[in-house]
C-alpha positions in Angstrom: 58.4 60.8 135.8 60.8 59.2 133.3 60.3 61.9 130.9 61.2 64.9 134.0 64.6 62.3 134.6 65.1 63.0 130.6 64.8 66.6 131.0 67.1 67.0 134.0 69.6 64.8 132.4 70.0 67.0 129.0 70.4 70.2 130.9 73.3 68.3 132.8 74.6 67.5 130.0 74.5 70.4 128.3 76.1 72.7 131.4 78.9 70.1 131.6 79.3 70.8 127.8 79.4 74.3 128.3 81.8 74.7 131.5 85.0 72.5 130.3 86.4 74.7 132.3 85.1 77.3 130.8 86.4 77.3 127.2 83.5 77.8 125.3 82.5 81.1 127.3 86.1 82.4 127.0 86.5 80.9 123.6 87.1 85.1 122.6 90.0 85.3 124.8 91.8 81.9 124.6 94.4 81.5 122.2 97.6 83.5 121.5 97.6 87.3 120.9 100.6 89.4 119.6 101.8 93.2 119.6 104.0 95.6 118.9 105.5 98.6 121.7 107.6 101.3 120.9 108.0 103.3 124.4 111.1 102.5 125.6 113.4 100.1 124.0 111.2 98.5 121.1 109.9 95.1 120.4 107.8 92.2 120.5 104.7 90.5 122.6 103.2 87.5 123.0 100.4 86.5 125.6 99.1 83.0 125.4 95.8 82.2 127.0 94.7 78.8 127.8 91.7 77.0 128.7 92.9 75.8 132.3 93.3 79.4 133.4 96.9 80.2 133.0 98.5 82.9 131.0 102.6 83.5 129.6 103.4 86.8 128.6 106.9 87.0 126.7 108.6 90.5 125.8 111.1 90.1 123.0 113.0 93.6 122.6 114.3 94.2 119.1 117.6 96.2 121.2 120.2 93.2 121.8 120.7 95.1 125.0 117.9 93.7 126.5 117.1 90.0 126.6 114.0 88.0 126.1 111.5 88.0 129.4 108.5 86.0 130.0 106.4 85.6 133.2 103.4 83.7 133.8 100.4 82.9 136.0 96.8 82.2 136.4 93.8 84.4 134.7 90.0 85.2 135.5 87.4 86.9 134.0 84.6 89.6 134.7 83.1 90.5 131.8 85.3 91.8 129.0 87.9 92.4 131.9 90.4 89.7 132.5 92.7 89.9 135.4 96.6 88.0 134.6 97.2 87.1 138.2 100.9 87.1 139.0 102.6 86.0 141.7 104.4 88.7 142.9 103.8 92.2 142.0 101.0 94.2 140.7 98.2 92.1 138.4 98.2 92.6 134.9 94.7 93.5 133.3 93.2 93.1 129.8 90.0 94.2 128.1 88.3 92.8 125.2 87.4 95.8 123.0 86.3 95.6 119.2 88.1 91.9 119.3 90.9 93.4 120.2 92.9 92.8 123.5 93.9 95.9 125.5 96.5 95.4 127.6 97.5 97.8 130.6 100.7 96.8 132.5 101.2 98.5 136.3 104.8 100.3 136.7 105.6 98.5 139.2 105.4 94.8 137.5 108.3 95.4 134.3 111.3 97.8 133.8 110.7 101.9 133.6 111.0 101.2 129.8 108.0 98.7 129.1 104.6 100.6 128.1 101.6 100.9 130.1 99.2 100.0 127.1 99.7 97.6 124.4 97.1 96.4 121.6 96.8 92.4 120.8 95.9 91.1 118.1 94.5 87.2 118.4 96.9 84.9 116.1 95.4 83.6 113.4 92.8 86.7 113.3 92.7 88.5 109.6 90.8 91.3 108.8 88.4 90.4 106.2 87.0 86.6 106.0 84.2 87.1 104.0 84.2 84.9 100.9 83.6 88.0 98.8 86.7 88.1 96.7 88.0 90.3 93.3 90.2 88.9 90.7 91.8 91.2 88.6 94.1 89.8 85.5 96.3 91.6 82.9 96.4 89.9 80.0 96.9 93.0 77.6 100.6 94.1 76.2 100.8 97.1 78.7 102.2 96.8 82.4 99.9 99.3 84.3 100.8 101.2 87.9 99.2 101.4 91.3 95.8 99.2 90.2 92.7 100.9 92.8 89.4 99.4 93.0 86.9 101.1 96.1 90.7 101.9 97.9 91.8 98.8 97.8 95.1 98.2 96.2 95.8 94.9 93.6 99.5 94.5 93.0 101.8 91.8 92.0 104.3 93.0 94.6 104.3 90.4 97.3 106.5 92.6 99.9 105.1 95.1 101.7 108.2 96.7 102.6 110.6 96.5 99.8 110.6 99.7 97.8 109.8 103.2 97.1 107.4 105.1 99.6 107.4 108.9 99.5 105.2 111.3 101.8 104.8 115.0 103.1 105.3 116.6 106.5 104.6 119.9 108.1 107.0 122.6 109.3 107.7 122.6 113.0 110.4 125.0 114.9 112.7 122.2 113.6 112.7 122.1 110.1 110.1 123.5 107.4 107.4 121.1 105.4 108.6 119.3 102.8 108.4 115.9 101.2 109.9 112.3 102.7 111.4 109.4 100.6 111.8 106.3 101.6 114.0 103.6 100.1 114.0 100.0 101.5 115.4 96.8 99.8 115.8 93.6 101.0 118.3 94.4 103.6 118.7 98.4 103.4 117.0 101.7 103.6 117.7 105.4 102.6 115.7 108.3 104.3 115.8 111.5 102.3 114.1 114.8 103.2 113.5 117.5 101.0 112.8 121.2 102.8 110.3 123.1 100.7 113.6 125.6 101.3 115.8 123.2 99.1 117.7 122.2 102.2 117.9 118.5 101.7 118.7 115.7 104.6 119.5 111.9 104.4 120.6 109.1 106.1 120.9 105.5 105.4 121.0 102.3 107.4 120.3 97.8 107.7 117.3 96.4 108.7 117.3 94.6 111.7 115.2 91.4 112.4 111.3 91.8 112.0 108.9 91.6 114.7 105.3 91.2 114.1 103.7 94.2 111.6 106.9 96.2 112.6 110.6 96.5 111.0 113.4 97.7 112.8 116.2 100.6 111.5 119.6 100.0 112.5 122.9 101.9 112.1 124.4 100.7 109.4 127.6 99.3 111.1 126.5 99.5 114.6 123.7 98.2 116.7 122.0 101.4 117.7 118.6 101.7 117.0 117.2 104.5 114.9 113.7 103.8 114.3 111.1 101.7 113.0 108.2 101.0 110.1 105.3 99.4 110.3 103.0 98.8 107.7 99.0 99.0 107.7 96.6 99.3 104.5 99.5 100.0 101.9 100.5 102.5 104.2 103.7 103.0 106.1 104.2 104.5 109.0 107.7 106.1 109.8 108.8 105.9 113.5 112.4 108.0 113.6 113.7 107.8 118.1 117.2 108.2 118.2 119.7 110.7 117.6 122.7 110.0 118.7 124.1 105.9 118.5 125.6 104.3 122.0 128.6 102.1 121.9 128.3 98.6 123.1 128.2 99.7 126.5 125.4 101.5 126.3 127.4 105.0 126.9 126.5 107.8 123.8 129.3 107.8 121.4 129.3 111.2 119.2 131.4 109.7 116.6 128.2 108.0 115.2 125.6 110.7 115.6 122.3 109.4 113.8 122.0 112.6 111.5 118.6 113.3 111.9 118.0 114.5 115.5 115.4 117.2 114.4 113.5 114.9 112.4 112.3 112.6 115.7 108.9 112.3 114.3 106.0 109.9 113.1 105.8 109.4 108.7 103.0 108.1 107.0 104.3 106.8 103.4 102.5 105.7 101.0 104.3 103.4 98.2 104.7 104.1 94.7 105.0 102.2 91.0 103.2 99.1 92.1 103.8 97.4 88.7 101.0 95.5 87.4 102.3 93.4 84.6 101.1 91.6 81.7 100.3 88.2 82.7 99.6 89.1 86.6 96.9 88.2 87.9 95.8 89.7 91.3 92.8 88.2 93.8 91.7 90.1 97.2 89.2 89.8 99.5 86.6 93.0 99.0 83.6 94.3 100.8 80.6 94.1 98.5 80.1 97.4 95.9 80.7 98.5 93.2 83.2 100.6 91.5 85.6 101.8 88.8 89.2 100.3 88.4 91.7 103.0 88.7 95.5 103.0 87.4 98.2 105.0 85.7 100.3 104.0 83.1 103.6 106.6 83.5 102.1 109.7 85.1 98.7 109.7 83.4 95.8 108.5 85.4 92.8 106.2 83.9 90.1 104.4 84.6 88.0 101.7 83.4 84.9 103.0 81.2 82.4 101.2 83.3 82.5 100.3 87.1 82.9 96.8 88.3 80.1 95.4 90.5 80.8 92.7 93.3 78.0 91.0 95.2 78.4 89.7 98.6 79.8 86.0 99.0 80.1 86.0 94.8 83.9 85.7 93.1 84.0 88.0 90.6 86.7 88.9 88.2 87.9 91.5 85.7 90.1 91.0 82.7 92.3 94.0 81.0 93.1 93.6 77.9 94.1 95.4 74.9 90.2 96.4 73.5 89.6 97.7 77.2 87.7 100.9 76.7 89.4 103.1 79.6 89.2 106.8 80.5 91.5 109.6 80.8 90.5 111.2 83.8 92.5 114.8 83.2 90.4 115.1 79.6 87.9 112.5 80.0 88.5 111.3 76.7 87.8 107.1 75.5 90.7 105.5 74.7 91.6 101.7 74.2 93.9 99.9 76.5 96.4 98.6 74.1 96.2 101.9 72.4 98.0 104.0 74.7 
């Protein structure tokens, strides 16, 4: 009998354990997500989800026209389906997909301008967290460019927005294909596009305040919003919306026409020159494989003579130096590092 009486007790314990109010069970969804929207007037989310069943969403748009909004409420669960429960108006829902946190707004619950759907991403979440890292170091006289081992990318550069980014674009009944450059310094940019039929366009502009993954183009003596970049594997992606600026009222004002009302379209950019000095030395989390080292030093593309292998969970590291045994890739002739 005593022994049943110890039984019962640990499975009470253990189910009050597990409820707390249900925190372990929705220990996926608790926390605070963020994400970017576009459609509309542009900006910032923020949903925080907490263990006693209550939610705050807060929209911060990037336009000074509109101001911060937040709203809140109570939450429950079916599932990967979680229903924000709001007072008055339509319920917000969200679904856990791929640990991501799809959120669909109804129309009726937010201005004509907010989206429908917006992608969270949990705070705090990064994309790799395996222990499986590669350090890569420079310690011979040259300084070597865009460093590539199995796609990833090991620079010095600690900004992901600051400098050169160039791409391509197809023709359209607007303009023909051609190629995109994109200048951005710390508080700048300068868009130039180059018509495969030497036509050439450009226009320049600030940066405005940074929201999430996402940066904000401004005129550059007004307020009117002209686009935005955001910036995913060493990629950016070039968002160009307006074409015409608005005075402080809100009324168009063709005196300040953003130049580029036929080039309304999406960019993807992908940086150039990441400088890989002598003395740098470089560490990123990898997936386990095994590889060569790529990189170009002017306009001439190399690699290293034999691939580097990284294990899963092991630290590994490679050292250039000047008796590095490297390969031209045009003429696949052996060269030394310090040679070149």
């Amino acid at each position: 009998m005593k022994k049943f009486v110890l039984i019962l007790l640990i499975f009470a314990l253990f189910f009050i354990g597990c409820d707390d109010g249900g925190n372990d069970v929705n220990a996926d969804i608790i926390g605070t997500w963020t994400g970017n929207y576009n459609t509309g007037y542009p900006g910032f989310l923020t949903l925080s989800i907490t263990g006693d069943k209550s939610w705050l969403l807060t929209f911060d748009d990037a336009l000074k026209s509109i101001y911060k909004s937040s709203f809140n409420g109570t939450w429950s669960r079916s599932g990967n389906s979680i229903t924000l429960k709001y007072s008055t108006g339509s319920n917000i829902i969200a679904e856990i997909i791929n640990n991501k946190l799809i959120l669909t707004i109804p129309s009726d619950f937010l201005l004509s301008t907010r989206p429908g759907s917006i992608e969270l991403t949990k705070s705090g979440s990064i994309g790799n967290t395996s222990d499986t890292t590669l350090k890569i170091k420079n310690e011979s006289s040259k300084t070597i460019y865009d460093v590539l081992w199995t796609n990833i990318t090991f620079s010095e550069n600690t900004s992901d927005i600051i400098g050169t980014w160039i791409g391509t674009y197809s023709g359209n009944a607007n303009h023909p294909a051609g190629e995109i450059e994109v200048e951005i310094s710390s508080n700048s940019w300068i868009i130039v596009f180059k018509d495969i039929d030497s036509s050439v366009q450009s226009s320049n502009g600030k940066l405005a305040v940074r929201r999430g993954n996402i940066q904000y183009l401004f005129h550059p003596n007004y307020d009117n919003y002209c686009g935005n970049a955001s910036f995913i594997d060493n990629k950016m992606i070039l968002n160009i919306t307006e074409g015409a600026a608005v005075d402080g009222y809100g009324n168009q004002d063709n005196r300040f026409l953003f130049p580029l009302p036929n080039r309304r379209e999406t960019y993807e950019l992908t940086r150039i020159g990441d400088a890989f000095k002598s003395g740098t030395s470089v560490t990123k989390s990898v997936e386990a494989g095994s590889g060569y080292i790529f990189f170009k030093i002017g306009s001439t593309a190399y690699r290293t003579q034999n691939a580097v292998t990284v294990e899963k969970d092991k630290n590994e590291e490679f050292t250039f130096t000047d008796y590095t045994i490297v390969i031209v890739l045009d003429s696949g002739t052996t060269k030394t590092l310090g040679g070149l």
